[in-house]
Residue, then its C-alpha position, 0 to 999 in steps of 0.5 A: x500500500x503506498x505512503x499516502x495511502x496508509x497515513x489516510x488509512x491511518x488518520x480515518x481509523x483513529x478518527x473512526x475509533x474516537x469517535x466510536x468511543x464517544x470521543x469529543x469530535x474536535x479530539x477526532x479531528x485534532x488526532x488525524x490532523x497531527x497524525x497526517x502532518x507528522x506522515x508528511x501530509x500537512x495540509x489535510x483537512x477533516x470535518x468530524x460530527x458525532x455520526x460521521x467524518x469527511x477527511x480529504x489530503x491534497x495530492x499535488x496536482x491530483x485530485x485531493x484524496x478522501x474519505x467519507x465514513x459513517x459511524x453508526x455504533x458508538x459506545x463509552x470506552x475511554x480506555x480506547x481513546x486514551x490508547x488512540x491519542x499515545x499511537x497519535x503522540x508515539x507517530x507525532x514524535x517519530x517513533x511510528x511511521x504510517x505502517x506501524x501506526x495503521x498497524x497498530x491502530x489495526x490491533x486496537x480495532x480488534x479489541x473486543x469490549x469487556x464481556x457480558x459477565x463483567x458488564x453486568x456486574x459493574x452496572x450492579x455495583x454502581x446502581x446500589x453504590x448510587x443507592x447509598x448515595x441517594x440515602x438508603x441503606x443495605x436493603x436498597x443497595x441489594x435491590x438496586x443491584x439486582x434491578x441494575x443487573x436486569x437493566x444492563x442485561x436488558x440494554x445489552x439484548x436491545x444492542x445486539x438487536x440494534x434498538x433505537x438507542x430512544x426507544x431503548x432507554x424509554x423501555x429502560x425507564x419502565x423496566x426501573x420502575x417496574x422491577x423497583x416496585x415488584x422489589x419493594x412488594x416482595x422485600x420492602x425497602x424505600x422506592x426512591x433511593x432504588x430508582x435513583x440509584x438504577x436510573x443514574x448509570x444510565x444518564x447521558x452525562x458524558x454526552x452532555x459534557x461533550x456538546x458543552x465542550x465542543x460548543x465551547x471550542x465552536x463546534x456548534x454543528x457537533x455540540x448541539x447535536x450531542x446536547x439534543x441527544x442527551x436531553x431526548x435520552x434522559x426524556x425518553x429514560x423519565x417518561x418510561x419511569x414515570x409511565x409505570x410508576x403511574x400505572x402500577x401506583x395508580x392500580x394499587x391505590 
């Protein structure tokens, strides 16, 4: 594969992988930028959003080569940004040329997230920690813990069947609240913290942080369209919740 070729390739898998990863879009574009520029391509330029990137690189008197890419999935994994911006800093100091770098920005793509078992178990762990945050006690952090579980397993089975990342979190919602007062029912224990405590991992926090810094940086396109996103999610995750809290408190009173 010629040079040029490779360091393209290269800028458009870190890019791809930033992004993929619910990176901040001017990270996205900042990492290929220097990666080209220390490959020998200085005059690159690249337009990156939260779905998708557009990265041209001249090539003298020909046509300018680019790439157009549409990221579809995307998923919090600072592990992997941070692991991308050391190969951007390793090629920017001379210690990877476009080969080794594609190459290992290659290896990187190939991870597989952690499994099932672990991924429930974190989002058990943090919704009863949360519980004892909002102020209940050991029998709200069982409960919450156990509802978590049944959330993330949930999440995880929408994903694989590619749900509206909308209609997921709405269905979400219901699930809390539905499983918080069967809980209660069965084993007592105080609603709110519970719910509280389920709801709080599945917040939009980091994509509201991200469309108040690239707002910030001028990123409007890419700021609004995260901050849009982050609101309509934590919507969709409290009207499934207050939907079944009135229908089943509503029935049993």
């Amino acid at each position: 594969m010629p040079q040029q070729a490779q360091a393209l390739e290269a800028a458009v898998l870190a890019a791809r992988i930033i992004l993929e990863s619910s990176g901040e879009t001017y990270r996205a574009e900042e990492t290929a930028q220097r990666m080209l520029k220390a490959f020998g391509y200085p005059g690159a330029d690249i337009l990156a959003f939260p779905t998708g990137f557009v990265l041209s690189v001249p090539s003298g008197a020909q046509p300018a080569d680019s790439r157009v890419l549409r990221i579809r999935n995307r998923a919090i994994n600072l592990k992997m940004i941070n692991q991308v911006n050391d190969i951007s800093r390793r090629s920017e100091n001379g210690q990877l040329d476009a080969s080794q770098a594609l190459a290992a920005l290659q290896a990187l793509a190939t991870i597989q997230p952690p499994g099932v078992a672990l991924q429930v178990a974190a989002f058990s762990i943090a919704a009863g920690a949360f519980a004892l945050m909002a102020g209940g006690g050991g029998l709200e952090f069982v409960v919450a813990a156990l509802c978590g579980a049944a959330v993330q397993s949930m999440l995880m089975f929408f994903q694989r069947r590619q749900l509206p990342g909308m209609l997921a979190h709405l269905l979400s919602g219901a699930l809390v609240s539905a499983l918080s007062i069967l809980s209660i029912r069965a084993l007592g224990g105080d609603q709110e913290p519970i719910i509280t405590g389920v709801i709080m991992p599945l917040l939009p926090g980091l994509a509201m942080t991200n469309a108040i810094r690239d707002t910030l940086r001028g990123d409007l396109l890419s700021g609004l369209a995260r901050g849009m996103e982050a609101l309509l999610l934590a919507a969709m995750l409290a009207a499934g919740a207050a939907i079944v809290l009135a229908l089943m408190q509503g029935g049993s009173a």
